[in-house]
Phi, psi and omega in degrees: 000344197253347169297290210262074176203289165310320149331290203279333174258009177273263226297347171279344192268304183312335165281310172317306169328307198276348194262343175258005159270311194299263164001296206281303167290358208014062173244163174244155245206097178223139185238146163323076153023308224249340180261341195283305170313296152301336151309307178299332169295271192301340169273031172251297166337298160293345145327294171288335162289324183306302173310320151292350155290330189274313201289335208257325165324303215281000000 
């Protein structure tokens, strides 16, 4: 639970990221299908490393 809870704020901080670049440039900012899934694949991935890391300390 706490891998897709850390997943899930990597990927809500990267849409903020993209939405105050989107703001800054006052341009619209449309991502790819084919780019997005993999993003969400490596931030659940880092996620889950972090988390295997915290577990594996205690």
């Amino acid at each position: 639970m706490e891998t897709f809870g850390r997943g899930c704020f990597y990927i809500i901080i990267g849409i903020a990221a993209l939405f105050f670049l989107a703001v800054i440039t006052r341009s619209h900012i449309n991502i790819s299908i084919f780019i997005v899934i993999p993003l969400v694949i490596i931030a659940f991935w880092i996620a889950k490393k972090k988390t295997d890391e915290k577990n594996s300390d205690t």
